[in-house]
N, C-alpha and C positions, 0 to 999 in steps of 0.2 A: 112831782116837781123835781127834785134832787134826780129819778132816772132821764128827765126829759134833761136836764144842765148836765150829768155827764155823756148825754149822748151828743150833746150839740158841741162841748166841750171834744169830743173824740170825731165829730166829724169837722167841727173847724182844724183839729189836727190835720187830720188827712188832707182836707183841702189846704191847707200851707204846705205840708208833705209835696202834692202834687205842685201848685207852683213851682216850687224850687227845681221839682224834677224838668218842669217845660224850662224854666231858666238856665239850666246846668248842659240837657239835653235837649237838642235840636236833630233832626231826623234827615237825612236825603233823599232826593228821588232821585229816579230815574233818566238819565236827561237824551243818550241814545239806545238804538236797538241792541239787544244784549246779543252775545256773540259774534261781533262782527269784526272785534277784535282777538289774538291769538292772545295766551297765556301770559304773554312778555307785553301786555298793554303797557303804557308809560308815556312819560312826556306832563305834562302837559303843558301847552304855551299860549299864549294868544297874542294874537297881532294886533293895528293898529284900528282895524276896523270891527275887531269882535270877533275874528274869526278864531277856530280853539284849535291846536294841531295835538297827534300824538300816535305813537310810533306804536308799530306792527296790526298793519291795517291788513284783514281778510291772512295774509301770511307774512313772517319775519322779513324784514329790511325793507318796508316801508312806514309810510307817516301820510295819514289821511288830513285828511282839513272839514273842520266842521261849524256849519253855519250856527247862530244863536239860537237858530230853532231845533238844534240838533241832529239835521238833516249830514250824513257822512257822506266823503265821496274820495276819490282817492286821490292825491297829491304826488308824491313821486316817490322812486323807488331807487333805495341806497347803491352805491357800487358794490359789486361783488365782495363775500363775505364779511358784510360789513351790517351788523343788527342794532338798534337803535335804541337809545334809552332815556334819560332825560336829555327836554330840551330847553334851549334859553334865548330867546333876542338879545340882539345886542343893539342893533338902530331899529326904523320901523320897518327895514329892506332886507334884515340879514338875522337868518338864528342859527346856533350854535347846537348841534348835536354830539351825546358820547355816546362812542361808537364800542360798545363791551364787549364785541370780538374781534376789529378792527386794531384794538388799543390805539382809536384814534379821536381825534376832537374834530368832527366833519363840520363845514360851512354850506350854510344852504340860500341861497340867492331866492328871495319870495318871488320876484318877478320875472324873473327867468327859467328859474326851475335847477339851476344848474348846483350841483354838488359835489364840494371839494372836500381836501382833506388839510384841515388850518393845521391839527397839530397832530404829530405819529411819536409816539415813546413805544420802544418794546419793551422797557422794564414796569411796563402797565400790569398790572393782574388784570382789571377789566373796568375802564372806565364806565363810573356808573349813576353816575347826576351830576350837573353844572351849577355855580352861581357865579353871578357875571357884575361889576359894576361899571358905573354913567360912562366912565372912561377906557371900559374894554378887557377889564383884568378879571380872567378866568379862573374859577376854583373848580379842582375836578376831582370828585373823592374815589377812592380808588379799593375795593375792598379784596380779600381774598378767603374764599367764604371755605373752603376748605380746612385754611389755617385758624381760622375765626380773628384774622388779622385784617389791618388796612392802613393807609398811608390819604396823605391828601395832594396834590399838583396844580404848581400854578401855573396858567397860561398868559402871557405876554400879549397885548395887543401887537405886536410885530408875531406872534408863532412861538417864544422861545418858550422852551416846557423845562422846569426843575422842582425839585421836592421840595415842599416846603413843613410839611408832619409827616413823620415816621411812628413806628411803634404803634399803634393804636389799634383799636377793636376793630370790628367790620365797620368801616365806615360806609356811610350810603348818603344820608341826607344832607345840603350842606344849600347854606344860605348865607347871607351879606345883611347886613342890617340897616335900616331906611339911613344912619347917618354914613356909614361904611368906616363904621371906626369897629366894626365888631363881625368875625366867621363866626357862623354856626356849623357845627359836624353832630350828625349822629352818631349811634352803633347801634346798629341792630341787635345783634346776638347778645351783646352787653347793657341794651336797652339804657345807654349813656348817652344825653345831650351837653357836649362843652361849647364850650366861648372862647372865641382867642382874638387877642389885639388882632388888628387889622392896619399894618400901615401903607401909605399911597404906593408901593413900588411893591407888593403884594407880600410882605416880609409876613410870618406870624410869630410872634411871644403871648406870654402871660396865659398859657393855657390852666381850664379853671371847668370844672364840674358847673353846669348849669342845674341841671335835673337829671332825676332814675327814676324810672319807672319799675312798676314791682314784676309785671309779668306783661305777655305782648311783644311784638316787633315793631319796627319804624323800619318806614322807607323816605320816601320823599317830604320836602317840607317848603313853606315860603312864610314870610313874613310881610304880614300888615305894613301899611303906613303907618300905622301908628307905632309900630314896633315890636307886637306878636306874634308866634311863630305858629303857625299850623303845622302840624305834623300826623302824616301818613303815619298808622299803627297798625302795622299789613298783619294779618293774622288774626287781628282785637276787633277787626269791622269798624273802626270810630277814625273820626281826627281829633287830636287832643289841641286845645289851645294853652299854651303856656307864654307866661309876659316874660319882657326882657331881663325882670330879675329872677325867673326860675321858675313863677307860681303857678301854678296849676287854674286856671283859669275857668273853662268848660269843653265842654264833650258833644261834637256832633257824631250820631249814630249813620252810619250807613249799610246801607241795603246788602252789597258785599261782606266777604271776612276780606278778600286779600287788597283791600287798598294800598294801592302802590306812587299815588303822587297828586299834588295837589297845581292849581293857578287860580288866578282873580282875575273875571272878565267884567261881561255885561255892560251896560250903556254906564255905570255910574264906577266899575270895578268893585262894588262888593259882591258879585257873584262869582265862588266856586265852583271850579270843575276837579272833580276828583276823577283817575283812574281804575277800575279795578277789573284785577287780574282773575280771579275767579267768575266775574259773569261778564267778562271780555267786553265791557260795555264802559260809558262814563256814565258817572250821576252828578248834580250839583246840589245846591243849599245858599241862600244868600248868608251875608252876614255884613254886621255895622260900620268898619272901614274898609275901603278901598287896599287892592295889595300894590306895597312896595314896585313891584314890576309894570304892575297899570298905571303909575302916576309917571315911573320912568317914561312909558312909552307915549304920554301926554307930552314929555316934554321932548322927545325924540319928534314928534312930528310936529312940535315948532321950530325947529330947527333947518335952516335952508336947507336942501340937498347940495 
């Protein structure tokens, strides 16, 4: 009697053990053909009808287009030396790509095909993810991975480009917050997520430690409507979710080590699409709210043309 209660005792363990573990840890699959993308996979974006884009398709300076069944096809190809990294909409007609050897902010027209160049800084080291708000104001992190430094830039819905963060670690990942009272910056090398005021004319103050992580990289990142940040852990194989006040939240595992960038699509927007660099493919994973960019683009296509 007493060996039969501490066995029943030690397997009700385990099975609480295991919950928590399904609770904490969510899995990805596979969502395209693996290798169809080059090393420098990234982007991700989605449009107003579901569709997923994401840069260095078959070879560097392009951005394919992929249906919600996963199906790839090609989309268009960058101006001369010009390689494509993260991407962002701004309406439901127009996204914004950085251009990491361009040092440029390129404009791409969905329905035309056509590709400009919004914004040029040479004192770029290598623009290398966007975030973008309702009204057009571009964040473009900026890192220099050499130095294990980075800087952050803001873009002006008219084109004008100036620094608005100096000093900082490799920055990479950078996001806007569902209210847009709040920048999020990564650091890769430095595995540091900060928070900085956010005011309407793209100014930032109050810079502040969000989260560290202890070991692992970050790349790219976006945040929930509700206000959660996904973040690309390139090298760690996972997306880590942390809430707006810092917490360590949960851990989706994926298929790759080098996850390089996340978006929220799907009919409802809580389906991810994740990047990754190592098996040149995307995978996705659902999850319980909608992203901040898919509610944007709900209300970009109520809007007259």
């Amino acid at each position: 009697m007493i060996a039969t209660q501490k066995t029943f005792l030690t397997l009700g363990g385990l099975w609480s053990l295991l919950v928590l573990s399904q609770l904490t840890y969510a899995q990805s699959k596979t969502f395209t053909n693996e290798g169809e993308f080059t090393a420098n996979c990234e982007g991700p974006a989605v449009d107003a009808e579901g569709n997923i884009y994401a840069v260095n398709f078959a070879q560097d300076g392009t951005i394919a287009q992929i249906s919600r069944r996963g199906s790839t096809s090609f989309f268009i190809t960058l101006p001369k030396g010009s390689t494509g990294n993260g991407i962002r909409f701004g309406d439901k007609n127009t996204f914004y790509i950085a251009d990491f050897t361009g040092h440029n902010v390129l404009k791409a027209d969905l329905n035309t095909r056509e590709v400009t160049v919004f914004a040029h800084e040479p004192r770029m080291n290598q623009p290398n993810d966007l975030a973008i708000t309702r009204s057009g104001h571009i964040f473009c992190s900026d890192p220099n991975w050499e130095k294990s430094t980075g800087q952050v830039w803001h873009v002006s819905p008219a084109g004008t480009v100036r620094l608005v963060a100096e000093n900082m670690g490799t920055t990479n990942g950078i996001e806007v917050s569902p209210d847009e009272k709040t920048l999020y910056v990564n650091e890769s090398v430095q595995r540091k997520v900060w928070a900085f005021d956010l005011a309407p004319d793209g100014t930032l103050s109050n810079k502040r430690l969000l989260h560290e992580f202890e070991d692992g990289g970050m790349d790219g990142m976006r945040c929930s409507a509700s206000g959660d940040l996904y973040i690309a852990r390139h090298g760690k194989g996972e997306v880590a979710v942390i809430s707006p006040e810092g917490k360590a939240l949960s851990t989706i595992k994926t298929i790759g080590k080098k996850v390089s960038n996340i978006c929220f699509g799907g009919r409802k927007g809580k389906t991810c699409y994740v990047t990754l660099q190592d098996r040149g493919c995307l995978e996705t994973f659902s999850v319980k709210n909608p992203g901040r960019e898919w509610v944007m683009m709900r209300e970009f296509t109520k809007k007259p043309n």
